[in-house]
C-alpha positions as CSV (number, residue, x, y, z in Angstrom):
1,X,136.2,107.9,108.5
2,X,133.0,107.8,106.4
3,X,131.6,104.6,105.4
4,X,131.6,103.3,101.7
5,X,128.6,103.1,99.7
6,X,129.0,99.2,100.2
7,X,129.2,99.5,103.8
8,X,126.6,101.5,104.0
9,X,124.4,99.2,101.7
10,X,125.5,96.1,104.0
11,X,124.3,97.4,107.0
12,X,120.9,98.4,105.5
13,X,120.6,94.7,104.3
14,X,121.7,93.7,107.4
15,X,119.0,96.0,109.8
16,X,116.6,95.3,107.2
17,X,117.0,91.4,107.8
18,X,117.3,91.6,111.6
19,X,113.6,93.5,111.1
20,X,112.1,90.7,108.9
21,X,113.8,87.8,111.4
22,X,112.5,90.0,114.3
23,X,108.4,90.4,112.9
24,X,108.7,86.5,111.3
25,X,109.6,85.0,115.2
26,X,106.9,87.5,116.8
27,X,104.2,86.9,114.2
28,X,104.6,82.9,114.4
29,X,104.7,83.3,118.2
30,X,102.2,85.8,119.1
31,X,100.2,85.9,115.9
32,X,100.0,89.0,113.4
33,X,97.8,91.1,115.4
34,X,98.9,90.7,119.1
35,X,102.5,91.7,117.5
36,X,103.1,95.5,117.4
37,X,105.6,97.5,115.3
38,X,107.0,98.4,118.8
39,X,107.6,94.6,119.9
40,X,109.1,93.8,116.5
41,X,111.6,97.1,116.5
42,X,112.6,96.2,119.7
43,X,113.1,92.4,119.1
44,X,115.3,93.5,116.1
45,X,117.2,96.2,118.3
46,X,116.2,99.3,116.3
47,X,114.6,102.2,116.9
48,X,110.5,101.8,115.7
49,X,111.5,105.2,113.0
50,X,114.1,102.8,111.5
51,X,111.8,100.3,111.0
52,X,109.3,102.9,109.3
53,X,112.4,103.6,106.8
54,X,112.4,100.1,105.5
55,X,108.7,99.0,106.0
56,X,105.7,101.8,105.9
57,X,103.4,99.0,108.3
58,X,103.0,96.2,109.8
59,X,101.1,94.5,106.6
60,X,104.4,95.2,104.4
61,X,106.3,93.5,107.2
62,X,104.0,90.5,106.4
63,X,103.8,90.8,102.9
64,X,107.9,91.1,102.6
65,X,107.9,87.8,104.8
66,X,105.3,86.1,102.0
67,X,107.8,86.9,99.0
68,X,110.6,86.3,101.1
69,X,109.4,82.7,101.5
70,X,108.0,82.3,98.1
71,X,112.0,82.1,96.8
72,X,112.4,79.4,98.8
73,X,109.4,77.7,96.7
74,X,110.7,78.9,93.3
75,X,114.2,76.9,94.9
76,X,112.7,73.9,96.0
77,X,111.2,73.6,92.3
78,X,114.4,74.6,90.2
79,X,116.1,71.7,92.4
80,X,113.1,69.3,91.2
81,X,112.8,70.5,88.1
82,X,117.0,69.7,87.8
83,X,116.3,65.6,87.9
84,X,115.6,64.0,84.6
85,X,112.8,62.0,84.8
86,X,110.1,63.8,85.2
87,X,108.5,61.0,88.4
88,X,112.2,61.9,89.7
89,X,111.3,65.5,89.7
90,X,108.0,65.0,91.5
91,X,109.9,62.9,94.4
92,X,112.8,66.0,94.6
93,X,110.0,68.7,94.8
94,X,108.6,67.0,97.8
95,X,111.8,66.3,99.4
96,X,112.9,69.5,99.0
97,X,109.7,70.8,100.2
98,X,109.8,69.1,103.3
99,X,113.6,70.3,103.3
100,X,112.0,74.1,103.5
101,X,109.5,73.4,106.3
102,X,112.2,71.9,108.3
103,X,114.5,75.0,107.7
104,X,111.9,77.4,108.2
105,X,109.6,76.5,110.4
106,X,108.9,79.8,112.3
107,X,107.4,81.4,108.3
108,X,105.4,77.9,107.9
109,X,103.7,78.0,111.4
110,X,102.9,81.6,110.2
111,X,101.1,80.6,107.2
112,X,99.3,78.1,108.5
113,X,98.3,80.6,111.2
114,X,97.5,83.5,108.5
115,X,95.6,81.1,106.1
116,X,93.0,80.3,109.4
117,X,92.6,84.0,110.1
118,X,90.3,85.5,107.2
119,X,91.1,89.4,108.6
120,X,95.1,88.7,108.6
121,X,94.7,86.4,104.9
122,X,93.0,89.9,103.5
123,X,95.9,92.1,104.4
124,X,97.9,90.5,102.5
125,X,95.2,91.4,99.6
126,X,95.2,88.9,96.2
127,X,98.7,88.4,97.1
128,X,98.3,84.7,98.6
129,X,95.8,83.7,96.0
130,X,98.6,84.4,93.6
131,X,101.0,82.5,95.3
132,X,99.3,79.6,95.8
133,X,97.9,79.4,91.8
134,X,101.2,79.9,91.1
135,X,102.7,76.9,93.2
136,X,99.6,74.8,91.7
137,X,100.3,75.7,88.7
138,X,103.9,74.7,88.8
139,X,102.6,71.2,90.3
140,X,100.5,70.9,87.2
141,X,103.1,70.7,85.0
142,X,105.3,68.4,86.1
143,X,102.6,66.2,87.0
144,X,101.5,66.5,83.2
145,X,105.4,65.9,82.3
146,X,104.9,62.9,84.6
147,X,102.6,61.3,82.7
148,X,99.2,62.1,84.7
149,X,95.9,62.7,82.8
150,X,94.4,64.7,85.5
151,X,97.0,67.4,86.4
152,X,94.5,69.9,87.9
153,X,93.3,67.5,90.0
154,X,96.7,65.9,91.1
155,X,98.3,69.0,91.6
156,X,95.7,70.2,94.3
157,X,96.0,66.6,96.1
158,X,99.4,67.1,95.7
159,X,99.6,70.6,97.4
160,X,97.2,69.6,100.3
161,X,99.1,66.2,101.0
162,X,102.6,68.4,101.2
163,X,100.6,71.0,103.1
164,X,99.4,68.1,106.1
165,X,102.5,66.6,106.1
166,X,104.2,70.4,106.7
């Protein structure tokens, strides 16, 4: 019997997933360029043309790890931006931040790793750069909700402290 379009859809999800858990563990293990797209395929159990269906290289691998993780950022300041007070909201953003390391360690340990590595940071192209403005930017203002009168300068303390502590 043929499969339904939302069985079919369910197991590309699915394959898809198994791939980005497969090049995540590998990457944070072995680093981006001692993995190959043959070690992740067959850490994910599918065939390396499968992998080519839902990724075109190893960099999209990467890259769809980056925004994959960068949801859990946009969550962890929608639960701090929830609280009241705005000091309350700078206290839930770094518990939930801390939450999000915890959770997912394997995609922290490979940012750290792809931050230190100038040739693996430049794959992912002005990708990060965005990223990271837009997380300080986010900082800014509810530091500047919180009162502070030097937002900028607060917000990049504030990334950096959360950044050692992770």
């Amino acid at each position: 019997m043929p499969r339904s379009p939302d069985a079919l859809r369910i197991i590309r999800e699915q394959s898809r997933d198994r791939i980005l858990a497969a090049a995540l563990h590998l990457f944070a293990q072995h680093g981006f360029a001692a993995t190959s797209v043959k070690m992740i395929a067959q850490h994910a159990g599918v065939a390396q043309g499968l992998l080519y269906n839902y990724f075109e290289s190893k960099t999209a691998l990467l890259r769809a790890i980056f925004e994959r993780s960068m949801a859990d950022v946009r969550e962890s300041f929608e639960t701090a931006e929830a609280s009241a007070r705005p000091a309350d909201r700078i206290e839930a953003l770094v518990r939930s931040a801390l939450d999000i390391v915890r959770r997912n360690r394997a995609f922290w340990q490979l940012s750290y790793q792809v931050r230190m590595q100038p040739e693996v940071r430049a794959t992912l192209g002005e990708d990060i750069g965005t990223w990271a403005d837009a997380i300080r930017g986010r900082l800014e203002a509810l530091l500047h909700d919180a009162g502070s009168t030097r937002p900028e300068i607060e917000a990049r303390a504030l990334f950096a402290a959360i950044d050692g502590v992770a």
